[in-house]
N, C-alpha and C positions, 0 to 999 in steps of 0.2 A: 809390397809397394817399392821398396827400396832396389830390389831386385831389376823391376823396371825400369825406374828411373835412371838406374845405371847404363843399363843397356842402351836407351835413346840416347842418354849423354856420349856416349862413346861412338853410337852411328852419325848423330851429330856432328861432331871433329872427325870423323873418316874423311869425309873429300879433302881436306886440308893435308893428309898423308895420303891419301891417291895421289897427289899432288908431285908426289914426292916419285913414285915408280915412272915417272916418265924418262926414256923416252917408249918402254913398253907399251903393245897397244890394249885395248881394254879386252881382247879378247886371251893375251897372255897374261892380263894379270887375277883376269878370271882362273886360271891356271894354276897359276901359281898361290892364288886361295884356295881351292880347293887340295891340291895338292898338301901343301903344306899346314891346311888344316885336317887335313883327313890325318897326316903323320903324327898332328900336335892332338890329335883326339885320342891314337890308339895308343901312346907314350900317358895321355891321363888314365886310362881302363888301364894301365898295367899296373899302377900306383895305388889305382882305386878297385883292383883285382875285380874289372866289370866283363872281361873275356867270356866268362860264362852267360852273361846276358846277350854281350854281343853275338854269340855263335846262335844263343835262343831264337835271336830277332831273325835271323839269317835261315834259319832253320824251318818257320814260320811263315809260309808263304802268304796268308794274307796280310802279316806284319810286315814283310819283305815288300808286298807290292803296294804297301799302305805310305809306308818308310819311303821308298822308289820314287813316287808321287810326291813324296814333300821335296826329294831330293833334286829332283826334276825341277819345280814352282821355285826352290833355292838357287838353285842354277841361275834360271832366266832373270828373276831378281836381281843376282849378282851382278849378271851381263850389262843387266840395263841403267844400273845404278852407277856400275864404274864406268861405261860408256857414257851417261850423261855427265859424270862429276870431271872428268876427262877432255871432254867436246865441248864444254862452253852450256850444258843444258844440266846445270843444278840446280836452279829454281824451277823448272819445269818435274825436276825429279822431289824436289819438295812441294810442289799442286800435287803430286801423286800421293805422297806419303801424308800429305790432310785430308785429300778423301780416301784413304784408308779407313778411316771412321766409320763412312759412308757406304762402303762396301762389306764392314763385318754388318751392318745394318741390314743390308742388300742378302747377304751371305742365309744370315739367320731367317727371310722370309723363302728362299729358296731353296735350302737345303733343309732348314730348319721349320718350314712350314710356321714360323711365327706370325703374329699380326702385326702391321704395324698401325701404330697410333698416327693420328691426323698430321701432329707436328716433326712426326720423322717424314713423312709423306711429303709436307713441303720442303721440309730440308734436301733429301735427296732432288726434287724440282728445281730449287734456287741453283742447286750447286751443279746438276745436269744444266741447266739452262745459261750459267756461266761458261761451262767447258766446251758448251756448241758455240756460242760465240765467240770465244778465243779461237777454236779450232773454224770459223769464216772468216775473220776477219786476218788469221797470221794467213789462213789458204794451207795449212798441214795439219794431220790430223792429229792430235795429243796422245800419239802412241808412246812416249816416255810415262808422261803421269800414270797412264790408264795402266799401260803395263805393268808398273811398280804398284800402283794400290792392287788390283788384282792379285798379282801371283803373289804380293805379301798377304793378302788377305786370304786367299784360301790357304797359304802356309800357318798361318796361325788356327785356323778351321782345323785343318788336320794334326797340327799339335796340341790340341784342345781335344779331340779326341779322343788319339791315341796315346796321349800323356799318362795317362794315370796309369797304366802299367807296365811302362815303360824308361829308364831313367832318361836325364835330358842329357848326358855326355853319349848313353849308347844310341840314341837315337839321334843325333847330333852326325855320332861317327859314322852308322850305314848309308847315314843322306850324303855325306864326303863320298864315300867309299864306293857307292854306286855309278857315280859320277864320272871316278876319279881316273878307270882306264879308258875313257874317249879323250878327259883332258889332257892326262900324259902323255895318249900316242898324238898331240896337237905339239905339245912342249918339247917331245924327241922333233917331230920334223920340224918345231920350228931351229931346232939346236941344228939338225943334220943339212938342212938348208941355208944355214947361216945365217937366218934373219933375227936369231933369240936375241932381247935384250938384256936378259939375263944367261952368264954371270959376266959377261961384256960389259959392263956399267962401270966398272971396281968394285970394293969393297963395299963403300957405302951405301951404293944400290942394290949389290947382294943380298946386305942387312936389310934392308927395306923391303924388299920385295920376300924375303925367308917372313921377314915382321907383320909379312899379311897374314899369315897364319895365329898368330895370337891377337889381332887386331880384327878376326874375322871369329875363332872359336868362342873369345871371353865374351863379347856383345851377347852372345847365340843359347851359348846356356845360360847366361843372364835371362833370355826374353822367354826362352824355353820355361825355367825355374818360373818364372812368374808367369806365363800362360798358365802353368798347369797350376794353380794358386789363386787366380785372379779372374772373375769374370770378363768376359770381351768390353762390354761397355766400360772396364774401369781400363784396363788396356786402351783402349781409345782414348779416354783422358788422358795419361800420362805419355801417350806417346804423340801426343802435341810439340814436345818435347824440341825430338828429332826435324819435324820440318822448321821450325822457328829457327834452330838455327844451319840450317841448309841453306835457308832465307834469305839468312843475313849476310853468311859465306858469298853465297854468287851475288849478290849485289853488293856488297860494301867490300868484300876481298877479289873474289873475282871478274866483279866488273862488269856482270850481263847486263843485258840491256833489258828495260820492263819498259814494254811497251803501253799502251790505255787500255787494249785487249786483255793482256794480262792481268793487269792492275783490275780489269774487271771481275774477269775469272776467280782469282786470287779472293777479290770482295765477295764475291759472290758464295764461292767456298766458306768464307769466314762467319759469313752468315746465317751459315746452312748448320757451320757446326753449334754456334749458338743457340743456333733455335733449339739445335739437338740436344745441348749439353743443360738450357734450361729446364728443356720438358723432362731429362732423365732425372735433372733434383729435386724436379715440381712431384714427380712420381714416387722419388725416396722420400720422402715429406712425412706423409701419411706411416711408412714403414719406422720411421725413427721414433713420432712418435709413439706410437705402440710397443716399441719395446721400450722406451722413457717408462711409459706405464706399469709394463710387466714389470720393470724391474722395481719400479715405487710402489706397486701394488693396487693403482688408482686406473682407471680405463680413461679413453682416448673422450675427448667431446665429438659430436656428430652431430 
């Protein structure tokens, strides 16, 4: 648990140091995340002598194009979260990351052939029927939110997976690594064109922008570490975390605007995960006690 809780907190305070790599645009400092985390990944597997897994993984074509695909869903993530935190749309990037919840919900009846129960049924209603109304009433469609719960949710699908026999720095490092020569050959021409903002900036934006590397790996195996550890539904709790204060960021530090649209949506969502978040303890109820019993030796009443 603690594992998670780390991770939210840290993506949480991320936009307040996006903040900071400007005047970079968000497609270079996608770049330079991945980039510089892919080199702060293979510098930890040298320490933690994981080379020989990494070469496994690599080696492994259905882990390679399993790996690929996370790295992929990391990417777009990336794009779309430093692009909103960047452009004035970090509360719209936090509607996304609360219906994350919603979508490992979504995830597990369609991949996972689950059932869902009545009260997840309406929650995904309440909180779909929020984001069509925002998405009539601003007149654009909420392809920030959608995007980011999405491609976070099927990244955590895929690391739930392929987790278990897999460590989270090596799998961490292929998802850079695969990435990493379309981004470099974007970072050379943006150097060779003259539009780089980096290392143009000085010193302290060098730091900054090199600082996305360790600002982008620690979160990662943080969430990695506790996916493979933690069932989805309890991941969904704790990573409430992260949009509360995304929240609070663009509306009380940066200043966006919440319109009644919003405010609706937003309500709407909140609602939705309630519903959710009751029915999941109404469900653990019955579980806790029975083990109270097993362990006193008395059976459950019925």
């Amino acid at each position: 648990m603690t594992l998670g809780i780390s991770s939210y907190l840290i993506w949480g305070m991320l936009p307040l140091y996006l903040a900071l790599t400007k005047p970079a645009g968000a497609l270079e400092v996608l770049a330079h995340r991945a980039l510089w985390a892919g080199l702060m990944c293979l510098v930890a597997l040298a320490f933690t002598r994981g080379y020989r897994a990494m070469r496994a993984a690599f080696a492994d074509r259905r882990t390679l194009g399993v790996l690929s695909v996370a790295g992929v869903l990391l990417t777009i993530n990336w794009f779309v979260f430093v692009w909103a935190a960047t452009n004035g749309h970090l509360v719209d990037a936090a509607l996304g990351y609360f219906i994350n919840p919603l979508v490992s919900v979504l995830l597990g009846v369609v991949l996972l052939g689950e059932r869902l129960r009545p009260a997840a049924w309406v929650a995904v209603g309440v909180a779909s029927c929020g984001i069509v109304v925002m998405g009539v009433a601003i007149g654009t469609f909420p392809w920030v939110a959608l995007a980011l719960a999405f491609s976070f949710g099927l990244y955590g699908f895929i690391e739930k997976k392929v987790g278990d026999g897999i460590p989270a720095l090596v799998s961490l490092t292929v998802e850079t690594l695969v990435v990493a020569p379309v981004l470099g050959a974007y970072v050379v021409w943006l150097t060779v064109s003259g539009r780089a903002a980096f290392p143009g900036g000085g010193l302290g934006h060098s730091l900054i922008m090199v600082g996305l590397g360790a600002a982008t790996v620690v979160p990662l195996l943080l969430f990695n570490g506790a996916a493979r550890r933690l069932p989805l539904s309890t991941l969904g709790f704790v990573q409430y975390l992260c949009p509360v204060m995304q929240f609070i960021t663009g509306v009380v530090i940066f200043h966006e605007a919440m319109s009644g649209a919003r405010w609706f949506a937003f309500g709407a969502v909140w609602i939705a995960l309630i519903i959710l978040t009751v029915s999941a303890v109404w469900r653990l109820r019955p579980s806790a006690r029975q083990a109270q019993a097993a362990t006193t030796g008395l059976q459950p009443k019925t």
